[in-house]
C-alpha positions in Angstrom: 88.2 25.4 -65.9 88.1 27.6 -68.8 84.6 26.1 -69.9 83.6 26.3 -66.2 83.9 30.5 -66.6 82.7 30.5 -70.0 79.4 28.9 -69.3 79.4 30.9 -65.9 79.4 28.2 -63.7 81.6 29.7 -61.3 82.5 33.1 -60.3 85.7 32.8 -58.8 89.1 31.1 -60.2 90.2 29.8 -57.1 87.0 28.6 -56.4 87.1 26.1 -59.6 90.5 25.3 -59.2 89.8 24.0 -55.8 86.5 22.4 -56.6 89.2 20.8 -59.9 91.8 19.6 -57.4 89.4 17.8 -55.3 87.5 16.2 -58.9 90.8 14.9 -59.6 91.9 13.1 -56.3 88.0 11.6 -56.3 88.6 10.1 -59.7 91.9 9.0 -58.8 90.5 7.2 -55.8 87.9 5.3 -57.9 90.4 4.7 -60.5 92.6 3.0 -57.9 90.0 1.9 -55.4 90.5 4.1 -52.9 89.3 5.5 -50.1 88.5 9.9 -50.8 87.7 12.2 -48.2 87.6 15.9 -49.4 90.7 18.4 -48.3 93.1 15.1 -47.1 96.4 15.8 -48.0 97.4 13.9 -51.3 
């Protein structure tokens, strides 16, 4: 996140946390094989 505002990439902090949140459960479900749909409930 922090390289995300330092390169201004984003604007808004709870914009990149979301956008980090949803990065990690996509990696996860690749890691794991599993199916990601964006917003679900972890």
């Amino acid at each position: 996140m922090d390289t995300l505002l330092e390169l201004e990439l984003v604007s808004r902090l709870d914009h990149a946390a979301y956008l980090g949140r949803e990065l990690e459960k996509a990696e996860l479900a690749l890691r794991f094989n599993r199916s990601y749909a964006q917003d679900d409930i972890f």
